[in-house]
C-alpha positions as CSV (number, residue, x, y, z in Angstrom):
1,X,30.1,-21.7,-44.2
2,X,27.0,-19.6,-44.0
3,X,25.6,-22.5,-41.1
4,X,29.1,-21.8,-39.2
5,X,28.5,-17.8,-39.6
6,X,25.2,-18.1,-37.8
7,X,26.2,-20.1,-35.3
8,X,28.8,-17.4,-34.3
9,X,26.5,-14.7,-34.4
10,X,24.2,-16.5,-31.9
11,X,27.0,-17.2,-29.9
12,X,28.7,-13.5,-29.6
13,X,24.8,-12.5,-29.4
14,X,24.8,-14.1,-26.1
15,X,27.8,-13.7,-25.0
16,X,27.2,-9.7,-25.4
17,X,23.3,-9.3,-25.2
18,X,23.0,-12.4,-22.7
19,X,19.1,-11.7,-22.6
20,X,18.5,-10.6,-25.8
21,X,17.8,-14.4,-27.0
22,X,16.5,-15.6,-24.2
23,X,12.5,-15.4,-23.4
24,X,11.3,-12.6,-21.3
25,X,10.5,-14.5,-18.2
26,X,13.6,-16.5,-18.2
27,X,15.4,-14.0,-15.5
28,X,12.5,-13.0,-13.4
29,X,13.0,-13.6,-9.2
30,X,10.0,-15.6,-7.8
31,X,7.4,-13.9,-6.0
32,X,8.6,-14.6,-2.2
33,X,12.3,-13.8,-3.3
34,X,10.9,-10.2,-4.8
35,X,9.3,-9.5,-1.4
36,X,12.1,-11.1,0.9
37,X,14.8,-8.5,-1.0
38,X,12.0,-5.5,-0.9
39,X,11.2,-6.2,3.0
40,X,15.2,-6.0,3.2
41,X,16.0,-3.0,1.5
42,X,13.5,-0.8,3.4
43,X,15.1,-0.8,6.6
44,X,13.6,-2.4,9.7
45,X,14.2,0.1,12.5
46,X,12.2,-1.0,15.8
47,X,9.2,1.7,15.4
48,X,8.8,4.7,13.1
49,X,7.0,7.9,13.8
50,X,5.4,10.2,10.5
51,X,4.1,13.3,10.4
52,X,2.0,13.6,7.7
53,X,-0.9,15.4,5.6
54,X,-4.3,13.7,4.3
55,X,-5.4,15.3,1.4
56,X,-9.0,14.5,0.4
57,X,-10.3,15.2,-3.3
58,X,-14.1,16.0,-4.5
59,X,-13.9,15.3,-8.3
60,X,-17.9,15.1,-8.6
61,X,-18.4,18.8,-7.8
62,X,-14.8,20.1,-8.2
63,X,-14.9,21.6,-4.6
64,X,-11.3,22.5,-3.4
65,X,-9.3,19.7,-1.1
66,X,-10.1,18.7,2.0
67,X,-6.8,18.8,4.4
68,X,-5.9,17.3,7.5
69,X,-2.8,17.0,9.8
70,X,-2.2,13.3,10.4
71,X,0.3,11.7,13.2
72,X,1.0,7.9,12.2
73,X,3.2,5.2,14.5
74,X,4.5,1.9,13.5
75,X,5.7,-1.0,15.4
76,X,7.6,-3.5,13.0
77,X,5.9,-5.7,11.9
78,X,2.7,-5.7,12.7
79,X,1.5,-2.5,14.8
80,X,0.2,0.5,13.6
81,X,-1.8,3.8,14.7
82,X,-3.0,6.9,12.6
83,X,-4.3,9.8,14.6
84,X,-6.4,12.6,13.0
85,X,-7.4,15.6,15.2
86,X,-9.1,18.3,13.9
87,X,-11.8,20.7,14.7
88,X,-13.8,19.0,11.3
89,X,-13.3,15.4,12.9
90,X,-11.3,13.4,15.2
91,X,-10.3,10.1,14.0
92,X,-7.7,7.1,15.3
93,X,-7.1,3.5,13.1
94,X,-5.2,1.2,15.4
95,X,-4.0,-2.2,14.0
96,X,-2.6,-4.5,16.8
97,X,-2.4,-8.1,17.3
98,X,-4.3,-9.0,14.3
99,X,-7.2,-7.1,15.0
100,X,-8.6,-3.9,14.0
101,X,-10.4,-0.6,15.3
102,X,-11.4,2.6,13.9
103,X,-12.7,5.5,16.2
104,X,-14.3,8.6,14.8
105,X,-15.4,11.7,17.4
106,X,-15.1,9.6,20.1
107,X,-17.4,6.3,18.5
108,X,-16.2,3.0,17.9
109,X,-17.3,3.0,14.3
110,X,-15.4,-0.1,12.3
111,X,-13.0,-3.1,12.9
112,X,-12.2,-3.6,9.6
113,X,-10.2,-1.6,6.8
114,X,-11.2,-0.4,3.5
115,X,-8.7,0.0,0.0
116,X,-7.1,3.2,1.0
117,X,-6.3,1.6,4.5
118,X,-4.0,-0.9,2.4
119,X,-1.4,1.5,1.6
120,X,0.3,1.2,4.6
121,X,0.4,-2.7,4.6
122,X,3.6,-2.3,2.5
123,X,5.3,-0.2,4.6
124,X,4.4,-2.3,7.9
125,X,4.9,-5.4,7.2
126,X,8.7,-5.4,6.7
127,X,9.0,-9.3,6.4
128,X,8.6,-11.8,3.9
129,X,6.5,-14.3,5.2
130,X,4.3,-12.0,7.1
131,X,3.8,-10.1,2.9
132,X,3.5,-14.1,2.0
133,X,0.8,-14.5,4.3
134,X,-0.9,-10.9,4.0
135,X,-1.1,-10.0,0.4
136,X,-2.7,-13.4,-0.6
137,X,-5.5,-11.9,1.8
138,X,-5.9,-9.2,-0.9
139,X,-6.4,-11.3,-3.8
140,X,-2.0,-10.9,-4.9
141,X,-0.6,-14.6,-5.7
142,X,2.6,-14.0,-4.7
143,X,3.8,-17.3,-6.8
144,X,3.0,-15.3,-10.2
145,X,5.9,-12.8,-10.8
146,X,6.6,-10.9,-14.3
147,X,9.0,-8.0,-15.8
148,X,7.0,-4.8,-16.5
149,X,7.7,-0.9,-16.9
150,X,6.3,1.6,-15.2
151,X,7.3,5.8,-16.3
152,X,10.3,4.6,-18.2
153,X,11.6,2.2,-15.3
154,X,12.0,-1.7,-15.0
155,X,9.9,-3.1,-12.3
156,X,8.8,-6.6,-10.9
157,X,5.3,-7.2,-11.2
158,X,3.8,-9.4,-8.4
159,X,0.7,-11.2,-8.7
160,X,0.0,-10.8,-12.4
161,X,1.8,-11.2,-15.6
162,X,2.4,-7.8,-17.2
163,X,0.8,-6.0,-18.8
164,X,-2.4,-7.8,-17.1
165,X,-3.7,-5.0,-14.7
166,X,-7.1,-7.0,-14.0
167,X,-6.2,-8.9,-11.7
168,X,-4.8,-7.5,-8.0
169,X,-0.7,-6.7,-8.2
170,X,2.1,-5.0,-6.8
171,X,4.8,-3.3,-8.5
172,X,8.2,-2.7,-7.4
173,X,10.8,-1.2,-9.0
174,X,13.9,-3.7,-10.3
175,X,17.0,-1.5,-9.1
176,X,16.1,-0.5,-5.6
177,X,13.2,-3.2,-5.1
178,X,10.9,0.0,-3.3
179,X,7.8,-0.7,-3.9
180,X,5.8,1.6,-6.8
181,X,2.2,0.8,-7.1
182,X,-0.6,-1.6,-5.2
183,X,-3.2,-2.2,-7.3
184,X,-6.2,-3.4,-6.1
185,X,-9.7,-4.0,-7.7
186,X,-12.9,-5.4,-5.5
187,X,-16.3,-4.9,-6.8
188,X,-18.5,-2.4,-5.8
189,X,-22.6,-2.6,-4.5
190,X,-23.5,-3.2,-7.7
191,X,-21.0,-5.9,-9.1
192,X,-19.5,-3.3,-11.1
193,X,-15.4,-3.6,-11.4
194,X,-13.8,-1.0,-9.2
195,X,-10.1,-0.7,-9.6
196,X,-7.9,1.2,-6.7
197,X,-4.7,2.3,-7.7
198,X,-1.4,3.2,-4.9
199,X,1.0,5.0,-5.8
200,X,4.8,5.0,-3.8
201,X,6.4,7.7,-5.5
202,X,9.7,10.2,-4.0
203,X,11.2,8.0,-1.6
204,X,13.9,9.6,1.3
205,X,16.2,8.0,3.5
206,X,16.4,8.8,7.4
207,X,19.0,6.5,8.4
208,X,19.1,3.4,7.1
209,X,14.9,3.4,6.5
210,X,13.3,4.2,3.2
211,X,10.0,5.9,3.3
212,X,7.7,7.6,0.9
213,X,7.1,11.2,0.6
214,X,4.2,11.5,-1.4
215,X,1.5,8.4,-2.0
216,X,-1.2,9.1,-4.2
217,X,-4.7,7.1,-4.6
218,X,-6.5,6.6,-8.2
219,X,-9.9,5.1,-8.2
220,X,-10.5,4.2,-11.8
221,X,-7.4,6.1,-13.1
222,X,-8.7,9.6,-10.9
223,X,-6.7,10.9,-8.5
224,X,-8.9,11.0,-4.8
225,X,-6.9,11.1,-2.4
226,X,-3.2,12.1,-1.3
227,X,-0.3,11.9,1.3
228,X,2.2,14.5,1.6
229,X,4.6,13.2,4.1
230,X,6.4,16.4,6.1
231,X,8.5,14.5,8.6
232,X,9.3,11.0,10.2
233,X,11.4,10.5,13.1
234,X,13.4,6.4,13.4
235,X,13.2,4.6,16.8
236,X,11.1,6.7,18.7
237,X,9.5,5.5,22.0
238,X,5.5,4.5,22.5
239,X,3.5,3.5,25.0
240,X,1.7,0.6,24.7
241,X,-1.7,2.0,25.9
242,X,-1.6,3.4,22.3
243,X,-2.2,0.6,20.7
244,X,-4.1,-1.6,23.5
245,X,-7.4,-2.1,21.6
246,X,-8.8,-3.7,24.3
247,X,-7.9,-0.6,26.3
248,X,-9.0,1.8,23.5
249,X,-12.5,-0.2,23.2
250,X,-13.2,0.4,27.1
251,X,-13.0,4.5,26.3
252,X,-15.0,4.6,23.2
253,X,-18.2,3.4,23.2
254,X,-19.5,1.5,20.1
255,X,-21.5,3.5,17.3
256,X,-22.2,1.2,14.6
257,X,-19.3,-2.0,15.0
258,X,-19.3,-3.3,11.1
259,X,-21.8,-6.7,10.8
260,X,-20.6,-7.3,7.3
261,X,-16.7,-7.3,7.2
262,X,-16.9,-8.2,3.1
263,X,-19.3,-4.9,2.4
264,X,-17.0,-3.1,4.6
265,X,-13.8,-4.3,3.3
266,X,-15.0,-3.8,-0.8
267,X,-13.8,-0.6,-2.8
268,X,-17.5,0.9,-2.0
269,X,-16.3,1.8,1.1
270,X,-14.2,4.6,-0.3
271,X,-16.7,6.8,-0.7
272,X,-18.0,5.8,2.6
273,X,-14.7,6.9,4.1
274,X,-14.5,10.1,1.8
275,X,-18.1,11.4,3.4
276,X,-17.7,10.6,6.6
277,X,-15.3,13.1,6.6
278,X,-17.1,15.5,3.9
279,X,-20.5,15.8,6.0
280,X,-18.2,17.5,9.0
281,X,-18.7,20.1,6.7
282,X,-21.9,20.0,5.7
């Protein structure tokens, strides 16, 4: 009698709480699925246009933010332009065909990317092989996948198994599958551990495209830099020359190309990026 009695308590137990025996992993999407469903429920217009604002932090000597008007273009899947113009500092990123260039006041100063550069990666690539064959590239195995919780909500955890934050991972959240946080850790000049932080947080909808409005950066759990998006337009119309890198490289004369893509690329390089535009004030 008692053996029959516990037999249907297990079964009513899954019948109503269907998970509740089960192990925590037994439900969780694979990797390339998570992304595939993501890439999907973002929207893929043809280009997207964002007005934004660049908010710069100084934590060491708790000077007030630096601000700056930022225009930023997308192609889907793989194009990209920001545009800073200020009377501080003039500044473009263009990513196009695979390769990279960064201009600041007037000088070819980079083809590679740093951490913060990566936030955007999420928002661009709006496919799931080209976030198969990109993320990988940024230390995420995209064939580990986990349940986590992130503020009170269920999320997919890519690239790590919860609550493992060593190791680099993105987050997206289990209901809308918009993605959350990017973290990403690199060591800095010194070997030490750096850990970068991105944070996707008040999504809106212009049409059928999801976008962020703010996005936040924390560099060992502090808060350094910000975007506070005021506007984005769907489908509007660019000219190529905007993003011809071969084009751009014939205006701009080289300053100081980067020799050493792995220094450049490593989490040192924030503070790099973060003076380069402090000393226009200097």
């Amino acid at each position: 009698m008692h053996q029959h009695l516990k037999k249907t308590i297990i079964f009513i137990g899954l019948v109503v709480f269907p998970g509740f025996f089960m192990p925590a992993n037994a439900y969780v999407l694979q990797g390339p699925h998570i992304l595939r469903l993501m890439a999907r429920k973002l929207g893929k217009p043809k280009s997207l246009l964002v007005y934004q604002k660049l908010i710069l932090r100084d934590n060491e000597s708790q000077g007030n933010p630096v601000e700056f008007k930022e225009t930023v273009r997308y192609i889907f899947s793989e194009t990209f332009r920001s545009d800073i113009s200020a009377e501080e500092v003039k500044r473009i990123h263009v990513i196009s065909e695979g390769e990279v260039l960064k201009v600041i006041d007037g000088k070819a100063t980079s083809k590679s990317e740093n951490g913060f550069d990566r936030y955007k990666d999420l928002l661009l690539y709006r496919h799931r092989k080209l976030l198969e064959k990109k993320l990988p590239g940024f230390g995420v195995d995209v064939t580990v996948s986990s349940f986590g919780r992130f503020q009170g909500k269920p999320v997919y955890v890519v690239g790590a198994r919860y609550p493992d934050e060593t190791v680099p991972q993105v987050w997206i959240d289990k209901d809308t599958f918009r993605p959350l946080r990017w973290i990403v850790t690199a060591e800095d000049e010194e070997k030490d551990r750096v850990s970068l932080e991105i944070r996707y947080l008040e999504w809106w909808k212009k049409g059928k495209t999801w976008y962020p409005r703010r996005i936040e950066f924390y560099q060992n759990e502090i808060l350094m830099r910000e975007i506070q998006v005021d506007n984005i337009i769907v489908n509007p119309y660019f000219s190529q020359r905007l993003f011809d890198i071969g084009h751009l490289e014939s205006i701009y004369l080289p300053e100081s190309l980067a020799t050493d893509p792995q220094k450049s690329e490593g989490l040192s390089e924030i503070q790099k990026t973060i003076d380069e535009f402090k000393k226009k004030y200097e």
